[in-house]
C-alpha positions as CSV (number, residue, x, y, z in Angstrom):
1,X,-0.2,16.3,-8.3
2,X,0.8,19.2,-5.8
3,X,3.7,18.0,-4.2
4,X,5.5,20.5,-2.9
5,X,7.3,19.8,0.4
6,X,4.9,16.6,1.7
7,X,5.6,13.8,-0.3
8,X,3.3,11.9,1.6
9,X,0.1,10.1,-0.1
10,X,-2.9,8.7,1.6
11,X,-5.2,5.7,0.0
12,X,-8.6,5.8,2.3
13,X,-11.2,2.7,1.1
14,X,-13.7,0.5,2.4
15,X,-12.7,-2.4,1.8
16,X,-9.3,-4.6,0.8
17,X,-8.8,-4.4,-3.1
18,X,-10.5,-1.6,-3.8
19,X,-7.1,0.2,-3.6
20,X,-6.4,-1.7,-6.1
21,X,-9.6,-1.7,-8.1
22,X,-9.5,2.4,-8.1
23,X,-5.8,3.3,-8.2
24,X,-3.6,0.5,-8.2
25,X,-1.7,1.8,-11.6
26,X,-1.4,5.4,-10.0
27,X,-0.3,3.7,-6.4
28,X,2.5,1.6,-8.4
29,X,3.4,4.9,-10.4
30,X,4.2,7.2,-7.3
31,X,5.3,5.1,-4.2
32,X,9.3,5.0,-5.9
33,X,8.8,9.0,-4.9
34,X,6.4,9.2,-2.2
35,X,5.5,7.7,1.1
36,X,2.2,5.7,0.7
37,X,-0.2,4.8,3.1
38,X,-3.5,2.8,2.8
39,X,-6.0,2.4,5.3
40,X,-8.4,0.2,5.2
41,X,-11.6,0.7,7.3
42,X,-13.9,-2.8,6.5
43,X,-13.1,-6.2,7.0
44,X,-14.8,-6.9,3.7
45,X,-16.2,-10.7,3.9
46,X,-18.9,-10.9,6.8
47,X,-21.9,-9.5,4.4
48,X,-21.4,-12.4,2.4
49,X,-22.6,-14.4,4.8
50,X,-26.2,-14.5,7.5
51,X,-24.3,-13.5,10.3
52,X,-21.2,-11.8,11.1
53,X,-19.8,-13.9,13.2
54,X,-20.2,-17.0,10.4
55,X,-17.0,-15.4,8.9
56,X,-14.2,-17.4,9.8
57,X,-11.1,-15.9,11.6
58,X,-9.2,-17.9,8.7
59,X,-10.9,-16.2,6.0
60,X,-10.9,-12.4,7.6
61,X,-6.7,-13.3,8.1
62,X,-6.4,-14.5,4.9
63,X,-8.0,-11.8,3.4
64,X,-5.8,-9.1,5.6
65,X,-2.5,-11.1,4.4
66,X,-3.6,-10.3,0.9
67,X,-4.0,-6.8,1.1
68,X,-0.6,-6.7,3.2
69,X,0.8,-8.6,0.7
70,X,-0.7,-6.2,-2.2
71,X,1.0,-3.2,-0.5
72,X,4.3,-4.7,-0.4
73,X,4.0,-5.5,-4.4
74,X,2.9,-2.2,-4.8
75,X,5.9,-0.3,-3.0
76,X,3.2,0.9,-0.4
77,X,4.9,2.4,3.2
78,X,2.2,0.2,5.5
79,X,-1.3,-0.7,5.2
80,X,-3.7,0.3,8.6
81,X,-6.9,-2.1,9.3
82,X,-9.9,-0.7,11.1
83,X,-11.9,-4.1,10.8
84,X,-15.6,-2.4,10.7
85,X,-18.1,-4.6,9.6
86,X,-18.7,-5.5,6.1
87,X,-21.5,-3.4,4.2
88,X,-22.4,-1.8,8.1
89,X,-20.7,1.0,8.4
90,X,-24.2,2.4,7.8
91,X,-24.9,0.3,11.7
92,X,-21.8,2.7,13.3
93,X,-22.3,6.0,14.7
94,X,-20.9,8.0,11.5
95,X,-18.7,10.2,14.4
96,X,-16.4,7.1,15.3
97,X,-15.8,6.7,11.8
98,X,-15.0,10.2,11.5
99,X,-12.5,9.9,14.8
100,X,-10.9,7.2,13.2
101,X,-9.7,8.8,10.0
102,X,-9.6,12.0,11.9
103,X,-6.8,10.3,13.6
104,X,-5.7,8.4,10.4
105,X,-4.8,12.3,8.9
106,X,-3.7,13.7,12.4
107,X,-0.9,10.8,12.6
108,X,-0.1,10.7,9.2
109,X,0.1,14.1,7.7
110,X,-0.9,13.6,4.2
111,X,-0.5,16.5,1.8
112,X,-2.7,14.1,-0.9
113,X,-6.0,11.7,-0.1
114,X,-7.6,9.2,-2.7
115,X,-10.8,7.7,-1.6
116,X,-14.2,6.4,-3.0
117,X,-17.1,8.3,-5.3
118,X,-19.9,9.4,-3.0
119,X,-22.8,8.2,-5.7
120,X,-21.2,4.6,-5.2
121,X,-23.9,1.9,-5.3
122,X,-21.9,0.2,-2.2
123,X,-23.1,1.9,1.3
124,X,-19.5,1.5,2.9
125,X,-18.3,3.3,-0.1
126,X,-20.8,6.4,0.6
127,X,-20.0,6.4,4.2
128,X,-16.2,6.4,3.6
129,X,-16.4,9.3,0.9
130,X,-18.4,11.6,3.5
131,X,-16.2,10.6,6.3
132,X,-13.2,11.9,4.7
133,X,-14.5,15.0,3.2
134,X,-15.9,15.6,6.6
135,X,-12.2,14.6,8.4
136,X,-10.4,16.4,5.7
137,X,-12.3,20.3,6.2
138,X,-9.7,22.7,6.3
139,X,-9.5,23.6,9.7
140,X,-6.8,23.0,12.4
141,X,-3.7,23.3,9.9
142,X,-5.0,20.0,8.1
143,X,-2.1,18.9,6.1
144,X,-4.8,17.9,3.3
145,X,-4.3,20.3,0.0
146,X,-5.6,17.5,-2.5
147,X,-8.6,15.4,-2.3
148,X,-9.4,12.5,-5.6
149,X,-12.3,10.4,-6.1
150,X,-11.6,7.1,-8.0
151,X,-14.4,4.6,-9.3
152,X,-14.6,1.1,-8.1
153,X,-15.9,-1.5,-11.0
154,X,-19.2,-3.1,-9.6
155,X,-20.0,-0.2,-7.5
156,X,-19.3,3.4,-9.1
157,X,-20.6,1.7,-12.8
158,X,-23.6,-0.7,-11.1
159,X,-25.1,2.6,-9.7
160,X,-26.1,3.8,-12.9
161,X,-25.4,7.3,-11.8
162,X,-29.4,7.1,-9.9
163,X,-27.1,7.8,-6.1
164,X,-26.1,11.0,-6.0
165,X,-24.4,12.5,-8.9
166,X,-22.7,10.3,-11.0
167,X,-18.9,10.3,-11.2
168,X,-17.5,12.7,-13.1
169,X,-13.6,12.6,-13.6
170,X,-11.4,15.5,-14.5
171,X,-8.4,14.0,-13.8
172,X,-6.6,11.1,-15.5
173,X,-3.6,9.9,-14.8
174,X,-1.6,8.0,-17.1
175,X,-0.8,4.2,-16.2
176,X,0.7,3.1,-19.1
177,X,3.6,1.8,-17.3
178,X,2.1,0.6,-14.4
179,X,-0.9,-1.3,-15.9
180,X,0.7,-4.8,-15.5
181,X,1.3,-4.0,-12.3
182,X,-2.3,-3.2,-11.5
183,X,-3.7,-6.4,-12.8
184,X,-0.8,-8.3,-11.3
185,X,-1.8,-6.6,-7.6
186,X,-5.5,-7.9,-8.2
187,X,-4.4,-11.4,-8.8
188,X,-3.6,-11.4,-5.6
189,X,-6.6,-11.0,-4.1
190,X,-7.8,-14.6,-5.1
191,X,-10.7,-14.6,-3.8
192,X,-12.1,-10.7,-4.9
193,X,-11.4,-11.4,-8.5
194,X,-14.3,-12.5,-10.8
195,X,-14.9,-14.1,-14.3
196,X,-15.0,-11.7,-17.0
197,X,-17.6,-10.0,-17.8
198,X,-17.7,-9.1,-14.2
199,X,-16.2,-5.6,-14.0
200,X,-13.9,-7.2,-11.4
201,X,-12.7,-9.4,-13.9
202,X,-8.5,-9.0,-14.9
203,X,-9.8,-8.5,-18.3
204,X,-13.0,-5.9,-17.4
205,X,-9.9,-3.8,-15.5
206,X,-7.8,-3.8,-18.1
207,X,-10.6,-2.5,-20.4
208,X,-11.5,0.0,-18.3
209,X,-8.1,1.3,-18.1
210,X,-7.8,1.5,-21.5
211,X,-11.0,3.0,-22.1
212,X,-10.1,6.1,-19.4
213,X,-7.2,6.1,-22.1
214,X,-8.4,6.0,-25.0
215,X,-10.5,9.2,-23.8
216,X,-7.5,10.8,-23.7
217,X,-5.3,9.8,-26.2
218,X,-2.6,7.2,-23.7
219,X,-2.6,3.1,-23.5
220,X,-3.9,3.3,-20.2
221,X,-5.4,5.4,-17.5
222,X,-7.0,5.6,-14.6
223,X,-10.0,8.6,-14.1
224,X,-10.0,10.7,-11.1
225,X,-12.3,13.0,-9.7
226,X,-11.0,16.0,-8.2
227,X,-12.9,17.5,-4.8
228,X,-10.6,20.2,-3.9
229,X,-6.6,21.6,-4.7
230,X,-4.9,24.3,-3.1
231,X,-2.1,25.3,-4.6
């Protein structure tokens, strides 16, 4: 990573746990050094059910609490909640979204951004990719110099590379270390982990992990696309 003098690294997803799900190992491997941020633009429950509003203040709280609680295992600075609907964000005018991370960069000052894979099957994925790219154009000093796509399990993989063009990673970082503390972060998002063989399964991350790897010759890994570095 370019770190130069900005130290400061910025994790922009859709939902709570796919921070973890894409980059947990890397997040655990860099805060020691670096000032992380995660913001998190969905709610991530109402889809589940007919109607929004059937999502219980308990359960949206609880599931906030989590990912709170995941940054402060993780060594993460603070974690910022937009609360946009779940699986919607195709429903919001794409400019407030923009605004909002627009804002998110502006405040922050990240020299480094981590977000989702643009042929994600998951809409809110899609949406979130093209509002960074478009928040992050290098205009107005913007303090971005590094931009990385990660994959989420059960939406990069169930896409079958038919949205888009499928991910392609070129970086890799090496989580050998930090693997435990990955899997770890996920259990404590009780109610987003699944039963192996669901990729969102402890054991279908770990396997993954050590697949991206295997592929190049560590214990553990986690793949990375790269979208732009200036050096």
């Amino acid at each position: 990573m370019n770190q130069e003098n900005n130290n400061k690294i910025l994790i922009i997803t859709a939902h709570p746990d796919d921070e973890v799900l894409g980059c947990g190992g890397t997040i655990a491997k860099y805060a020691k050094d670096n000032d992380i941020y995660i913001a998190i633009l969905g709610e991530g429950i109402s889809s589940r059910y007919q109607k929004r509003e059937e999502a219980s203040k308990e359960e949206l709280s609880s599931l906030k609490k989590q990912s709170q609680e995941v940054g402060r295992f993780l060594g993460v600075r603070e974690n910022l909640f937009f609360d946009l609907p779940d699986n919607q964000f195709d429903t919001i005018p794409f400019l407030k979204i923009v605004k909002e991370v627009e804002q998110v960069i502006k405040e922050i000052k990240p020299a480094i951004v981590y977000t989702h894979h643009f042929g994600d099957l998951n809409i809110d994925h899609r949406i979130t990719f093209q509002a960074v790219l478009t928040a992050t154009r290098p205009i107005n000093n913007c303090s971005v110099k590094e931009i990385y796509l990660f994959e989420v399990p059960s939406s990069t993989d169930w896409s079958f590379g038919k949205i888009n063009n499928p991910f392609s990673p070129n970086i890799f970082e090496n989580i050998s270390d930090t693997i435990n503390k990955k899997i770890e972060a996920m259990k404590i998002y009780k109610t987003e982990i699944r039963e192996f063989p669901h990729p969102r399964s402890l054991e279908g991350l770990k396997i993954l992990a050590k697949k991206s790897g295997m592929e190049n010759g560590l214990n553990y890994a986690e793949a990375f696309e790269l979208v732009r570095s200036v050096k």
